[in-house]
C-alpha positions as CSV (number, residue, x, y, z in Angstrom):
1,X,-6.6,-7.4,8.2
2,X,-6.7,-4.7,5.2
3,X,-9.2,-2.9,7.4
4,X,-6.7,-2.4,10.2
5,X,-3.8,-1.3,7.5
6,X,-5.6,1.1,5.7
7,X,-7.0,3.1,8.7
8,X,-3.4,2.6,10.5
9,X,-1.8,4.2,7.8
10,X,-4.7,6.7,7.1
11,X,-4.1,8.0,10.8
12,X,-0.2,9.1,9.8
13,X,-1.0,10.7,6.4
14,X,-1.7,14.8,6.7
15,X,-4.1,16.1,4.7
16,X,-3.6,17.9,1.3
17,X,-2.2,21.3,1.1
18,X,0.8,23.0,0.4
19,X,2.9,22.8,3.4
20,X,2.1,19.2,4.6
21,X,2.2,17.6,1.3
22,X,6.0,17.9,1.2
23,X,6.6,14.8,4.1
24,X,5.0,11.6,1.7
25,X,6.6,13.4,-1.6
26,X,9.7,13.2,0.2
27,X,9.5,9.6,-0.1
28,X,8.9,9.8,-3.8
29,X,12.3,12.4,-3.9
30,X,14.4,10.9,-1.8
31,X,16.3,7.5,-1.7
32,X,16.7,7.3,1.7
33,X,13.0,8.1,3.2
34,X,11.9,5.1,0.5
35,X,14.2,2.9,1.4
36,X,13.2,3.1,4.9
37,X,9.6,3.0,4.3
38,X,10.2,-0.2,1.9
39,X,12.2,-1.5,5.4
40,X,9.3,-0.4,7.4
41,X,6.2,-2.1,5.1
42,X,8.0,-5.1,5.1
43,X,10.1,-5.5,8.3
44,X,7.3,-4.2,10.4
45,X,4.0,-4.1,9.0
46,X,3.1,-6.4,5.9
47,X,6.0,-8.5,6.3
48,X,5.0,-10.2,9.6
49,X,1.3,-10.3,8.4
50,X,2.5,-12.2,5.4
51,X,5.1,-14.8,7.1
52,X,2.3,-15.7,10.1
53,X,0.0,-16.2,6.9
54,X,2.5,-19.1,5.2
55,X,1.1,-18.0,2.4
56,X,3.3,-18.8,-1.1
57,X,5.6,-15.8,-2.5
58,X,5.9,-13.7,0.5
59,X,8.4,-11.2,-0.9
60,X,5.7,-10.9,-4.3
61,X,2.9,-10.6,-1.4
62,X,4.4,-7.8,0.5
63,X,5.1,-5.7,-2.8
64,X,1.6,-6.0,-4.1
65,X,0.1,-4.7,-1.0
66,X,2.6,-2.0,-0.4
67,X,2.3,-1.0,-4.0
68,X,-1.3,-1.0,-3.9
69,X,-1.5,1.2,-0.7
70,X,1.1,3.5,-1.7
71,X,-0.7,4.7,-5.2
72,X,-3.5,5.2,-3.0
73,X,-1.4,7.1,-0.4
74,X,-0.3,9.1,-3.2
75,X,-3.7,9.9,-4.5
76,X,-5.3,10.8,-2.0
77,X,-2.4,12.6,-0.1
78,X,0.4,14.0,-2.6
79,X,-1.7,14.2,-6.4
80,X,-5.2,15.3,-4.1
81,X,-6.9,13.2,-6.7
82,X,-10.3,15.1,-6.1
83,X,-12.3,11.6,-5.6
84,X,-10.0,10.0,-3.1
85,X,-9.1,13.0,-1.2
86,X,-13.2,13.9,-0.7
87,X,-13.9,10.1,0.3
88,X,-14.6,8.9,3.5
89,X,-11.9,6.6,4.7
90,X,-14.8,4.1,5.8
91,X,-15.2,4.2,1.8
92,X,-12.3,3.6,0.9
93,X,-11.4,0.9,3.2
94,X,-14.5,-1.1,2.0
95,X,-12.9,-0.4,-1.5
96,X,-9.0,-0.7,-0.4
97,X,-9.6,-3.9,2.2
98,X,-10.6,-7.0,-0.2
99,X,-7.7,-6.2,-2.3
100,X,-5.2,-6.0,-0.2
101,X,-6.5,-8.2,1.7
102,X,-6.5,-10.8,-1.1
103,X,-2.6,-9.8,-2.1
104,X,-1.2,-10.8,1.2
105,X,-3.2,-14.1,1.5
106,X,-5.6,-14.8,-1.7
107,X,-4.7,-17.1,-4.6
108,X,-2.5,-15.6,-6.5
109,X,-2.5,-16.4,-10.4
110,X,-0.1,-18.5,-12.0
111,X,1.8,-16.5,-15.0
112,X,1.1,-17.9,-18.3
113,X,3.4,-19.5,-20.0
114,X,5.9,-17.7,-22.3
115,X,5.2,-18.6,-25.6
116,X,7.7,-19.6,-28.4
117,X,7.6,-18.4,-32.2
């Protein structure tokens, strides 16, 4: 399931360089083109992958992935973090995979308990 994500959204990202860079920092600028990729991720693509799971805290599920694939996204596409922009995206999807993978249906940990002075 990550595997299938993670190349997906590979296959819409541009490259790094000056011109193309500007559509996902849009997204980081503007209010509108995040809200409607926060509808997207979880109307369209981790949402549904998360419900057919019936796994517990859906909403917590969907934000872990996203988050998780979006600082990559980032990295690799808008900052041109010199490791994850030279990687192969077979490498990074064996990196990227298990954990998302494991945020929309792994065990999730239980918060410790708060404790009282």
């Amino acid at each position: 399931m990550g595997f299938l994500y993670v190349t997906g959204a590979e296959r819409h990202l541009p490259p790094v360089d000056s011109v193309r860079a500007g559509r996902p920092r849009s997204v980081l600028s503007d209010e509108g083109a995040a809200g409607a990729l926060r509808q997207f991720l979880a109307t369209h693509l981790l949402g549904p992958l998360v419900a057919a799971s019936r796994r517990d805290q859906p909403d917590l599920r969907v934000s872990l992935a996203a988050s998780h694939l979006a600082g990559l996204a980032i990295g690799r596409h808008v900052l041109g973090v010199a490791p994850l922009a030279m990687a192969d995206i077979e490498q990074l999807v064996a990196c990227a995979a298990p954990v998302t993978q494991h945020h929309l249906t792994g065990r999730l940990p239980v918060a410790p308990t708060a404790r009282t002075n």
